[in-house]
C-alpha positions as CSV (number, residue, x, y, z in Angstrom):
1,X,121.3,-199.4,-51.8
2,X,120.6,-202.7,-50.2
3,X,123.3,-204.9,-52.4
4,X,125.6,-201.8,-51.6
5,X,124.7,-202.7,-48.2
6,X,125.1,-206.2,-48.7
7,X,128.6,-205.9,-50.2
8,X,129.6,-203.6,-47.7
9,X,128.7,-206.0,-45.3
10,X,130.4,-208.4,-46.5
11,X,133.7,-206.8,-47.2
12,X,133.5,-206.0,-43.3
13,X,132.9,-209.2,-42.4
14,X,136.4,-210.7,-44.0
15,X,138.3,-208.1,-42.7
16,X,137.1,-208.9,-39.2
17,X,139.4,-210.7,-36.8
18,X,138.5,-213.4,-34.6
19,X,139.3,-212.7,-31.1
20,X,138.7,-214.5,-27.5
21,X,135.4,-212.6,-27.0
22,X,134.1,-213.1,-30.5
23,X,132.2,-209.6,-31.0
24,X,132.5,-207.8,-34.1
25,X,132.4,-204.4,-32.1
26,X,135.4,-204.7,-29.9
27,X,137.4,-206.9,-33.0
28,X,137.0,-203.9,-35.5
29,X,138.6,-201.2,-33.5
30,X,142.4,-200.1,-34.3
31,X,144.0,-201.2,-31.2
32,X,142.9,-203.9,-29.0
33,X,144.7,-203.7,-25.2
34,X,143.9,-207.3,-24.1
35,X,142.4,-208.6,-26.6
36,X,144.1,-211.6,-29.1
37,X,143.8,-212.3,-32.5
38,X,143.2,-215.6,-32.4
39,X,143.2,-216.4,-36.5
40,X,146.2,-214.3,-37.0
41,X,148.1,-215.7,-34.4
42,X,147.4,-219.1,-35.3
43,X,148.3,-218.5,-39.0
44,X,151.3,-216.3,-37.9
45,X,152.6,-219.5,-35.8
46,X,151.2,-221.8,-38.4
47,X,153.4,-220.0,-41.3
48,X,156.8,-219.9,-38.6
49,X,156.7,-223.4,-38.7
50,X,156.2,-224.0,-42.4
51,X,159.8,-221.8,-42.3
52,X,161.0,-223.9,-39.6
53,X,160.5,-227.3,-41.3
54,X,161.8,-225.5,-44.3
55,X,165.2,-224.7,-43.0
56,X,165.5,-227.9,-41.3
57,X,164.7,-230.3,-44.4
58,X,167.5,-227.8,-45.9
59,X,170.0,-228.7,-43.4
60,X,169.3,-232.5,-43.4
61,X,169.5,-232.6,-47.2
62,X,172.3,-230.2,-47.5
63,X,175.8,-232.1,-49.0
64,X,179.5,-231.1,-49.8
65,X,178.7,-232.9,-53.6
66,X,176.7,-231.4,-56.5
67,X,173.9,-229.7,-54.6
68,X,170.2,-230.7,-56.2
69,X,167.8,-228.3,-57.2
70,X,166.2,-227.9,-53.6
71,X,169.9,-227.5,-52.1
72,X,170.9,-224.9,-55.1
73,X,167.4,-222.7,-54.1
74,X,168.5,-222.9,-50.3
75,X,172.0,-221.7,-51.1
76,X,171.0,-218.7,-53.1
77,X,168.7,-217.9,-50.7
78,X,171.3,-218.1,-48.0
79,X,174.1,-216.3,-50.1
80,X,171.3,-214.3,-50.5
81,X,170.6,-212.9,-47.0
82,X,174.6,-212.9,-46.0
83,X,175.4,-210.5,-49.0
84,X,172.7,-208.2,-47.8
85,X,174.1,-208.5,-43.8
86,X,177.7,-207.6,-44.9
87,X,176.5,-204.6,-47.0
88,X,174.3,-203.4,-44.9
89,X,175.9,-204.4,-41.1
90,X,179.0,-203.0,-40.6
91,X,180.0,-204.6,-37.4
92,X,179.9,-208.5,-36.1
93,X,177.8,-210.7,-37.8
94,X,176.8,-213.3,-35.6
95,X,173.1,-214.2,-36.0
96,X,172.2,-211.0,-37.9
97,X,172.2,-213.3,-41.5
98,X,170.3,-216.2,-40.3
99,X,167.5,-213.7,-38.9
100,X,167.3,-211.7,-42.2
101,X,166.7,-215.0,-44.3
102,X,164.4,-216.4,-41.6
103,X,162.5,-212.5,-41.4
104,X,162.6,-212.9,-45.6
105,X,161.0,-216.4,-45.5
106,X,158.3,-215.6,-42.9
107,X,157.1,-213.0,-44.3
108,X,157.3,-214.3,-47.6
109,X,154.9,-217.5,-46.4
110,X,152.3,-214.9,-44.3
111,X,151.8,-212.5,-47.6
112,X,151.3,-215.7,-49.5
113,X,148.5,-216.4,-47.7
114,X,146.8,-213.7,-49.6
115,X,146.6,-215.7,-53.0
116,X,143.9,-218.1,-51.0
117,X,140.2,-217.4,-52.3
118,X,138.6,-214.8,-50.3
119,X,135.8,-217.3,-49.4
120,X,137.6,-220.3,-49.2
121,X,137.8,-220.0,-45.2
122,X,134.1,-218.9,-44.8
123,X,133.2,-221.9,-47.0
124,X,135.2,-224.6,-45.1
125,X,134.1,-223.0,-41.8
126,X,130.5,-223.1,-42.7
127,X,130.4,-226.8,-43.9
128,X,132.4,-227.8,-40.9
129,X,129.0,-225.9,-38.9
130,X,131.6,-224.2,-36.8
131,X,130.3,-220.5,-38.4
132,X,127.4,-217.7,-38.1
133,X,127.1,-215.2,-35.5
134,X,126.6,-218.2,-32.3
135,X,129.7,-220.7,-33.7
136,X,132.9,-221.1,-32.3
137,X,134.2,-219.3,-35.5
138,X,131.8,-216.3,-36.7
139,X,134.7,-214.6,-38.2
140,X,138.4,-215.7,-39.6
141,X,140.9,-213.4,-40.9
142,X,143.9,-216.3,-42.4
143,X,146.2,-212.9,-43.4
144,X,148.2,-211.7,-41.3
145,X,149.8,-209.3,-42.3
146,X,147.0,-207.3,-43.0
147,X,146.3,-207.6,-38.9
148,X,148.0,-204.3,-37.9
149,X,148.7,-205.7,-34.2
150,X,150.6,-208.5,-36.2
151,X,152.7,-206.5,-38.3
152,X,153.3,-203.9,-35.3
153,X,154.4,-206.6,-33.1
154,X,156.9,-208.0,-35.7
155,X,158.7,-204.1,-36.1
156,X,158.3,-203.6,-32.4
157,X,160.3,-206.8,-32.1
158,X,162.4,-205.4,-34.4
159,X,163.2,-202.0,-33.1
160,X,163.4,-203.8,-29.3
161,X,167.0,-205.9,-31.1
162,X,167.7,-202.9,-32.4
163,X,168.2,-201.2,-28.7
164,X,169.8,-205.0,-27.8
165,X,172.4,-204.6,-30.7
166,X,173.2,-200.6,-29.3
167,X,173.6,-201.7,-26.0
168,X,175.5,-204.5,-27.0
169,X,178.1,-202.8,-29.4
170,X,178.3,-199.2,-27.6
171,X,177.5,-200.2,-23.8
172,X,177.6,-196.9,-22.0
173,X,178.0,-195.2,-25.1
174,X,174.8,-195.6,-26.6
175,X,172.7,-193.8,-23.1
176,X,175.8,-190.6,-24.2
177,X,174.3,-191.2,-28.0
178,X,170.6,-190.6,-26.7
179,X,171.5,-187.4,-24.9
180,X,174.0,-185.8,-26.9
181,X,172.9,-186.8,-30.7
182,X,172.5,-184.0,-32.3
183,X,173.0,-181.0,-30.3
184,X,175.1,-181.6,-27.8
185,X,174.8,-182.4,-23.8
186,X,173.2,-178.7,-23.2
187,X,170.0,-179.4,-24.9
188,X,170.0,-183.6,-23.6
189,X,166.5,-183.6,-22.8
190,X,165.3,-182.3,-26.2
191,X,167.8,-184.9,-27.8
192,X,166.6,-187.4,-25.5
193,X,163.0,-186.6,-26.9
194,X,163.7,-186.7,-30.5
195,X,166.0,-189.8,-30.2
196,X,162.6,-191.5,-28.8
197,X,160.3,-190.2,-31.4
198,X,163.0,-191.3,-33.9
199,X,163.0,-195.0,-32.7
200,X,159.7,-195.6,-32.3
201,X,158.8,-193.7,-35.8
202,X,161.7,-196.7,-37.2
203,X,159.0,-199.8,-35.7
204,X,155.6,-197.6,-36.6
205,X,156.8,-196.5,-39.9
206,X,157.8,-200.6,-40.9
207,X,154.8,-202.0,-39.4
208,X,152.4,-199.4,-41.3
209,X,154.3,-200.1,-44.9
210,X,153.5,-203.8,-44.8
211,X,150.4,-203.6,-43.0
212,X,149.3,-201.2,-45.5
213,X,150.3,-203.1,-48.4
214,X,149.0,-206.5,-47.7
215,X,145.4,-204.8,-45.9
216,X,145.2,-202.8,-49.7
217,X,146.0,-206.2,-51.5
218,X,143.6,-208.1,-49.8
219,X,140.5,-205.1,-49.9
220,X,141.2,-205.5,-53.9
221,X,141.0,-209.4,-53.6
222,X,137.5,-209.2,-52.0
223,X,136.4,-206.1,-54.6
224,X,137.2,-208.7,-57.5
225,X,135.3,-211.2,-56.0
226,X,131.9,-208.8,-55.8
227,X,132.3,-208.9,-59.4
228,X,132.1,-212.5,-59.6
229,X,129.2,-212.2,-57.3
230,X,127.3,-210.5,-59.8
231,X,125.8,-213.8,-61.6
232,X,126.2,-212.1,-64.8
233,X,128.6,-213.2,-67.9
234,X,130.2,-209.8,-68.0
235,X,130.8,-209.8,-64.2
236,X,132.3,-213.3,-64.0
237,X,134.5,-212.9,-66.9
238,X,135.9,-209.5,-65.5
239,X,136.1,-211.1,-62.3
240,X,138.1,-214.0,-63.8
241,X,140.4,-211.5,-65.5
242,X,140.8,-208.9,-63.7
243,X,141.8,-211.4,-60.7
244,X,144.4,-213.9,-62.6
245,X,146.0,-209.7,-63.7
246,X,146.0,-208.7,-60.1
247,X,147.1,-211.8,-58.9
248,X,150.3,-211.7,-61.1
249,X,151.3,-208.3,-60.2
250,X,150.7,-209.6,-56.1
251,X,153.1,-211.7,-56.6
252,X,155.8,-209.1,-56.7
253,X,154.2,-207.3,-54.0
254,X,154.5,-210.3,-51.6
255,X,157.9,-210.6,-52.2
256,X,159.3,-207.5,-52.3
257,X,156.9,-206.4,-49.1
258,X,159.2,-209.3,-47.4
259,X,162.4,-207.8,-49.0
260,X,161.8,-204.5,-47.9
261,X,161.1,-205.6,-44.1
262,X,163.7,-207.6,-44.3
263,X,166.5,-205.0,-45.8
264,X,164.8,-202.2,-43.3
265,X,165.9,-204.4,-40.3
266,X,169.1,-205.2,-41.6
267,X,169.2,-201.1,-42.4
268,X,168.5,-200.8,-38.3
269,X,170.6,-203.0,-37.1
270,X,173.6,-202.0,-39.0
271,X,173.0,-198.4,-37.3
272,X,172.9,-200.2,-34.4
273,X,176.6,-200.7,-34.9
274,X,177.2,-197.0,-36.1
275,X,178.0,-193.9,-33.8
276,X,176.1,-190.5,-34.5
């Protein structure tokens, strides 16, 4: 019972956010109304910019000649991202392309963050004395996408350019879509209703799949490193296996966690453009 209760504490402990207050307590409840995240925000920032300075070393390097092999990747990535806008937005492009490749990317770079060791934060925190229960940093969560206030922030962003592109492409018409979609002006306040539960099921529903994903992903991470834990042959040479096996397989489940939010916004947007 006690290493059961050790590894349970210690699962608990990395899935633990770090927030302005610093108590355990308040940092593992579901939702947090004025509290930050502190590590996920920084990591969420820190990952923007990686995609950022990515995109910009693509622009400066890009060339009319034979593209090189960096200029070839960005290319296909772009071609990429404007195929799926044209099949899936029926209605002025504009910026809708650029912000499903920069959606791709970024969430691409946050997922990848999962393939870090489990305890390689802890670790780097400890020697730098900056951990335990009194430091500045008693508990550091570097994914965030397994941060449900991240990911629901990201689809509520989502679902807010969804209502910008409706107002933008309908005007007037989209307020006559919320209370006549689907049965007519006589019943507007029940269509009113369920075109509100319909929205906001959109964002919750594509902040849930990735959080879910990516918090599942990373509770399997730390369940592969308790078998390493173990000290014994068998243990660490499960551990070693079963981790390079899972590791594999996450890579497809980073990337096609960032294709899906990215084709689900596309999806939204492009209805943005549509009348009921």
């Amino acid at each position: 019972m006690a290493n059961e209760h050790t590894n349970a504490e210690y699962i608990g402990h990395h899935l633990v956010n770090l927030n302005q207050r610093g108590t355990p307590q308040e940092a593992t409840e579901f939702v947090n109304f004025g509290l930050i995240n502190l590590d996920t925000t920084f990591w969420s920032i820190l990952c923007g910019i990686i995609v950022i300075l990515f995109l910009f070393a693509a622009s400066r390097k890009a060339t009319s000649g034979v593209p090189g092999r960096f200029q070839a990747f960005v290319e296909i990535l772009v071609e990429f991202a404007e195929k799926q806008s044209r099949t899936l937005v029926n209605g002025p492009q504009g910026f809708i392309a650029p912000l499903g490749l920069t959606i791709f990317l970024w969430v691409i770079v946050m997922n990848s963050l999962d393939f870090l060791p489990v305890d390689l934060a802890p670790k780097v925190i400890d020697a730098l004395g900056l951990g335990g229960e009194n430091g500045l940093l008693p508990y550091h969560k570097i994914l965030p996408t397994a941060d449900v206030s991240a990911t629901l922030g990201m689809s509520t962003a989502v679902l807010a350019l969804v209502v910008f592109y409706s107002i933008k492409a309908k005007g007037f018409g989209f307020i006559k879509e919320l209370l006549s979609a689907p049965f007519g002006y006589w019943l507007a306040p029940v269509n009113l209703v369920l075109n509100i539960v319909e929205y906001v099921s959109k964002g919750f529903s594509l902040g849930m799949r990735l959080f879910g994903n990516m918090f599942a992903g990373e509770l399997i991470f730390m369940l592969i490193a308790l078998l390493g834990a173990t000290g014994t042959l068998w243990g660490i040479g499960l551990h070693v296996l079963a981790g390079s096996a899972w590791a594999i397989f996450h890579i497809l489940i980073v990337i096609l966690q960032a294709y899906i939010f990215m084709t689900l916004t596309l999806v939204y947007l492009g209805q943005a453009h549509e009348s009921h």
